[in-house]
Backbone as a printed PyTorch tensor [residue, N CA C, xyz], in Angstrom:
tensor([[[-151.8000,  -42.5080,  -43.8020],
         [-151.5620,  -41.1270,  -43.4340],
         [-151.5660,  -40.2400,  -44.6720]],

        [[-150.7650,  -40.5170,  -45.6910],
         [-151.0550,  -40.0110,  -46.8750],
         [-152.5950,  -40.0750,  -47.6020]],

        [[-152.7460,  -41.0300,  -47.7290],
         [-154.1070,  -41.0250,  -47.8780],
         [-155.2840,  -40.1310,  -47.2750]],

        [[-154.9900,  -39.9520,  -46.0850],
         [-156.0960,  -39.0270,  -45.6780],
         [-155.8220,  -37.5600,  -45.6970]],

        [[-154.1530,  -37.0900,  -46.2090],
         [-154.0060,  -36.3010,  -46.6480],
         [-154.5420,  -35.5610,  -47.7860]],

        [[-154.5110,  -36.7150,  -48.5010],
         [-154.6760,  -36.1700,  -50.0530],
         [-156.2820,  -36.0710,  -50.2650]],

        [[-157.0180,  -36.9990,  -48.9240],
         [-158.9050,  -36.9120,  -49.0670],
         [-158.9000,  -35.6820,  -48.7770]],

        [[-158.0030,  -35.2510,  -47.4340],
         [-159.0610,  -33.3590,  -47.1270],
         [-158.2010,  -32.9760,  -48.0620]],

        [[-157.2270,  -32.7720,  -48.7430],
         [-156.8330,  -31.5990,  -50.1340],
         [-157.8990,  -32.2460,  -50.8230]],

        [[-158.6960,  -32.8560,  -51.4000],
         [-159.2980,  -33.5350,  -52.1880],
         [-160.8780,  -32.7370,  -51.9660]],

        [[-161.5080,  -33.0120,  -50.6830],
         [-162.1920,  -32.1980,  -49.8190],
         [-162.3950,  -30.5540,  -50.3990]],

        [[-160.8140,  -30.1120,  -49.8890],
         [-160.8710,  -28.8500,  -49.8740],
         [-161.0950,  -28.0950,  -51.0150]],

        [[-160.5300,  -28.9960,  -52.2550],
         [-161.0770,  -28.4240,  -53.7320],
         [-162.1720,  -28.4990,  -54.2700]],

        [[-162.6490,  -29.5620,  -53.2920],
         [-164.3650,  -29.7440,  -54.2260],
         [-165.2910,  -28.2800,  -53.5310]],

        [[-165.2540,  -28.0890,  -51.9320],
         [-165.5120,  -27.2660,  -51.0660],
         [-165.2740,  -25.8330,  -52.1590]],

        [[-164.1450,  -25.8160,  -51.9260],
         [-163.6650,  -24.4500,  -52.7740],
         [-164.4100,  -24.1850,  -53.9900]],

        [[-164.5520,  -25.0340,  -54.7060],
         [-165.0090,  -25.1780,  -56.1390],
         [-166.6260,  -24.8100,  -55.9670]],

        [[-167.0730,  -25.2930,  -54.9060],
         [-168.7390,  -24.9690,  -54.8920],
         [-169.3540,  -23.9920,  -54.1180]],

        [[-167.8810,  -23.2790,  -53.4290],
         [-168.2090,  -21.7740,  -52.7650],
         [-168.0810,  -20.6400,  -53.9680]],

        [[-167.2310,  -21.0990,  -55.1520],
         [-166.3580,  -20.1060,  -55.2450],
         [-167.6500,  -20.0960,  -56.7730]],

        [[-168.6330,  -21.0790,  -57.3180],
         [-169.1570,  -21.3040,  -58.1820],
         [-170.5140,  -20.5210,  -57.8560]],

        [[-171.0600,  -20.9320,  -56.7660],
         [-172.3030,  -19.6930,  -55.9040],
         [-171.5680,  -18.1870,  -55.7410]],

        [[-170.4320,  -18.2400,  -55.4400],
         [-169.9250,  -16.4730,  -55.3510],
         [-170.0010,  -15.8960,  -56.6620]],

        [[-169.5910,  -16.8470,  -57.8940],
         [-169.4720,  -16.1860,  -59.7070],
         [-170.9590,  -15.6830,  -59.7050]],

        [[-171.9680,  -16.6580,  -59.6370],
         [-173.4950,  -16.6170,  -59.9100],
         [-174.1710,  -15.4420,  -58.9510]],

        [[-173.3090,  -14.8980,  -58.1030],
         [-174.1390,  -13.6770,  -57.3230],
         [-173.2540,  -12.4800,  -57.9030]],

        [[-171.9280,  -12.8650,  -58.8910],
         [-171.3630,  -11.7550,  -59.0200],
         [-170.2140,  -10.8790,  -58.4100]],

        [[-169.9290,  -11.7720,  -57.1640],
         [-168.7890,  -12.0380,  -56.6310],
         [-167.5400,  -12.4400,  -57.4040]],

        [[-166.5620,  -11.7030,  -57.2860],
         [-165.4010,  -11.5460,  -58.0640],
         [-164.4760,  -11.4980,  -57.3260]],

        [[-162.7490,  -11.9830,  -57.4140],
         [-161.8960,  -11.6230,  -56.8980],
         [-161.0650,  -10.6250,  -56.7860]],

        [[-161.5940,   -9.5920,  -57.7190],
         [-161.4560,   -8.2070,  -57.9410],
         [-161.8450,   -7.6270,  -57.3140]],

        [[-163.5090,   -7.3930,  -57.2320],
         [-164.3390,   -7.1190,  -55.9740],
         [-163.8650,   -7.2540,  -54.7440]],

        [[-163.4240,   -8.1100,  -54.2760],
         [-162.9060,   -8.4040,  -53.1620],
         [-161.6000,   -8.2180,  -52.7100]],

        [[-160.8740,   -8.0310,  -53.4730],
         [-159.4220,   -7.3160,  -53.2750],
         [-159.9750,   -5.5480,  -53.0180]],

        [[-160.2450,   -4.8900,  -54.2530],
         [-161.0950,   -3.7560,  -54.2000],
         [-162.2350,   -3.4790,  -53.0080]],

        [[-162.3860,   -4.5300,  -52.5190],
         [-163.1620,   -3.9870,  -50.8780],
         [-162.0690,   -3.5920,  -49.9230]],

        [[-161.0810,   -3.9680,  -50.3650],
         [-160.3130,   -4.0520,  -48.6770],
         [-159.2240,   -3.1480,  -49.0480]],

        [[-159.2320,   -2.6070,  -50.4350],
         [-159.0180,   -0.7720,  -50.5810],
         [-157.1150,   -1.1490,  -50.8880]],

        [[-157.5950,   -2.4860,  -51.6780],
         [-155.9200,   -2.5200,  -52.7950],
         [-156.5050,   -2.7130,  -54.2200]],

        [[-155.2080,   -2.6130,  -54.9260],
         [-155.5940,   -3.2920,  -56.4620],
         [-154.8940,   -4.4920,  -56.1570]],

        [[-155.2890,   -5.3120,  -57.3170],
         [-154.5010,   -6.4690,  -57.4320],
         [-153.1280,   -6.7380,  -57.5240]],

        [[-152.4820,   -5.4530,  -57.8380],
         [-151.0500,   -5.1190,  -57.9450],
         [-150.3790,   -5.0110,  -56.3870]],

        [[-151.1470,   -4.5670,  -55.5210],
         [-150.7660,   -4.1640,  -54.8040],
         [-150.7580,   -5.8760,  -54.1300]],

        [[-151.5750,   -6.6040,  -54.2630],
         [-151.8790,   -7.8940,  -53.5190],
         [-151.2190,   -8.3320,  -53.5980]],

        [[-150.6500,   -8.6090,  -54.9360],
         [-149.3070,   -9.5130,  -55.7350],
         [-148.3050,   -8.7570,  -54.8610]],

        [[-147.5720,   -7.6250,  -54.4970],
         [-146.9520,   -7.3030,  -54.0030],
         [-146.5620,   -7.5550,  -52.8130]],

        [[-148.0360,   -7.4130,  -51.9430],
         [-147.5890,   -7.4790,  -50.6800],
         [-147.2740,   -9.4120,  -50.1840]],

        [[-147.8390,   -9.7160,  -51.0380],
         [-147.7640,  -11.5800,  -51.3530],
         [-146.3260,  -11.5680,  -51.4180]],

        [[-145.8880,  -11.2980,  -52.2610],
         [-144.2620,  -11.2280,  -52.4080],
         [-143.4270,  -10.7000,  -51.1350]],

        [[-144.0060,   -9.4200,  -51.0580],
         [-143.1410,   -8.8280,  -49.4380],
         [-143.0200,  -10.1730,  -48.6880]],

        [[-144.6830,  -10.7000,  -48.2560],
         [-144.4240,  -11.8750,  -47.2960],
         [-143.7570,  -13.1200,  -47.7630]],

        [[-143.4040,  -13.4770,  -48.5300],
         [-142.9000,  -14.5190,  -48.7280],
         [-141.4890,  -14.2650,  -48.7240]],

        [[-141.0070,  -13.1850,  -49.3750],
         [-139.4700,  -12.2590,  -48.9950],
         [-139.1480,  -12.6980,  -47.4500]],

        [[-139.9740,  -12.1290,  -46.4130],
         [-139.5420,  -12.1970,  -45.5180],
         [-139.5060,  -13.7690,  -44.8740]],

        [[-140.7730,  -14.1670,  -45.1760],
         [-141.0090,  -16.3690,  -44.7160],
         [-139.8270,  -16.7730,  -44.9500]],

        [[-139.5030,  -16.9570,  -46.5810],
         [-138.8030,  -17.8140,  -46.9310],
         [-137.5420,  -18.1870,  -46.0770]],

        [[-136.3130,  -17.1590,  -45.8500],
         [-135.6890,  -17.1180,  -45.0710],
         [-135.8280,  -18.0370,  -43.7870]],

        [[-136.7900,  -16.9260,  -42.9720],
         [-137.1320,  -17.7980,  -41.4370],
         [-137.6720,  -19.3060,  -41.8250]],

        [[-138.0460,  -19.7260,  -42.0060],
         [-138.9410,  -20.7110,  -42.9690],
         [-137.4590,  -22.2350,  -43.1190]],

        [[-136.6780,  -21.6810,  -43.7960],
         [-135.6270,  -22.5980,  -44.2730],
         [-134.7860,  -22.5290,  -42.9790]],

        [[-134.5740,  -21.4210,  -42.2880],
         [-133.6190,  -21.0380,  -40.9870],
         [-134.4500,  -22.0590,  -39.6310]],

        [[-135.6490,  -22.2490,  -39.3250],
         [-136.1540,  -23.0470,  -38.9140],
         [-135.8040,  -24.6180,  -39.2380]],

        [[-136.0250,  -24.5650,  -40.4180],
         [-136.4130,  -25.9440,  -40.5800],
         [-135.0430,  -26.5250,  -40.5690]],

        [[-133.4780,  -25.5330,  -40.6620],
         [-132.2820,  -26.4880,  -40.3340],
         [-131.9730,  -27.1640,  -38.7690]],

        [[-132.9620,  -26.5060,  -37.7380],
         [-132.9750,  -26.6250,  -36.7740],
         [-133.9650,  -27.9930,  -35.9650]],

        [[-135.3120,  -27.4460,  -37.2600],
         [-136.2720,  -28.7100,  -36.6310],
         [-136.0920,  -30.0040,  -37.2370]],

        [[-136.0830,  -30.0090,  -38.0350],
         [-135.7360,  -31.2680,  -39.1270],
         [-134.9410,  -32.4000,  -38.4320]],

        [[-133.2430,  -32.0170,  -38.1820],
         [-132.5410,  -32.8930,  -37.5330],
         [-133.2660,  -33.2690,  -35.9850]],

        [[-133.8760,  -32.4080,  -35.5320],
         [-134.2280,  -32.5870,  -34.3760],
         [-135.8790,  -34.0800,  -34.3640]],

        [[-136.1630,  -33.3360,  -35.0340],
         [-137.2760,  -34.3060,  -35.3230],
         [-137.0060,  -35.7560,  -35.9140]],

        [[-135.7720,  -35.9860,  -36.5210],
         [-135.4630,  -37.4220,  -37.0230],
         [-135.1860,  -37.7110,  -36.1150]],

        [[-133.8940,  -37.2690,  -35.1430],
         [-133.5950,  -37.9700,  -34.0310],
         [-134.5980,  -38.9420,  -33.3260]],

        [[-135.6190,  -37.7920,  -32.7440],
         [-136.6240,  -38.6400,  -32.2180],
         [-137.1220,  -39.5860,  -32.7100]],

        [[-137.9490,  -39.4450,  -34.2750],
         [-138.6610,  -40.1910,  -34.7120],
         [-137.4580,  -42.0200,  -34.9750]],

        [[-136.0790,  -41.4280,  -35.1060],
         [-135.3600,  -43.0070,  -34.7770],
         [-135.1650,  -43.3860,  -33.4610]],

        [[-135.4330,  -42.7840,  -32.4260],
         [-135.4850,  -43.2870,  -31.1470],
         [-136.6740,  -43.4270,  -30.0500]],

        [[-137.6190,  -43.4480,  -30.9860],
         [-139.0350,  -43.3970,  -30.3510],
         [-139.3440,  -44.9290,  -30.0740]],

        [[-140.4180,  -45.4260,  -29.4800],
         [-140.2270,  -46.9540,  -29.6440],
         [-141.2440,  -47.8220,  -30.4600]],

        [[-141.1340,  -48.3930,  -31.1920],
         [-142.0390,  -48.8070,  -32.5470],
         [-143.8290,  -48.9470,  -31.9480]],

        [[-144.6330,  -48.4530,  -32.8090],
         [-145.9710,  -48.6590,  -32.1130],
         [-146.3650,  -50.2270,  -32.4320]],

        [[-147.0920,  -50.8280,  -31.6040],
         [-148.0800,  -51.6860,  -32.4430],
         [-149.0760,  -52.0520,  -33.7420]],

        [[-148.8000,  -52.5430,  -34.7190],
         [-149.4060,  -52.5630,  -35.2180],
         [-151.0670,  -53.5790,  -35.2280]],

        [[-151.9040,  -53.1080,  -36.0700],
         [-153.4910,  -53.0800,  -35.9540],
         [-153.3400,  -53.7350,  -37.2330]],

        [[-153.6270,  -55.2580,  -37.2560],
         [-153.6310,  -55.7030,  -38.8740],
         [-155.2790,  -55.9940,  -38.9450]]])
């Protein structure tokens, strides 16, 4: 399970890496692209922060709720078969 975690993050950086390497070579920038959608980068960083201001909270307030709930189960579920 881990393992196939870490292939698509693994995946996703090579992906990223060879979109983001054709976008440099046409001149595509992340400046540019903040600047299309009519912020500065200051403003991005900002509003990044607003949202995470507000996540974090709900985020941790959730997870005191799901967490215990989810062990429960996962110790009273009934063992799968294993596939050797």
């Amino acid at each position: 399970m881990i393992q196939d975690f870490v292939q698509t993050l693994v995946k996703l950086a090579i992906a990223s890496l060879i979109v983001g390497t054709g976008m440099t070579h046409f001149g595509v920038t992340a400046d540019k692209l903040i600047g299309a959608f009519g912020l500065t980068p200051d403003r991005a960083l900002e509003l990044a922060q607003q949202g995470m201001t507000w996540a974090l909270p709900n985020l941790t307030l959730g997870a005191l709720v799901i967490m215990p709930v989810w062990f429960v189960i996962y110790l009273f579920r009934p063992p799968r078969a294993r596939s050797d």
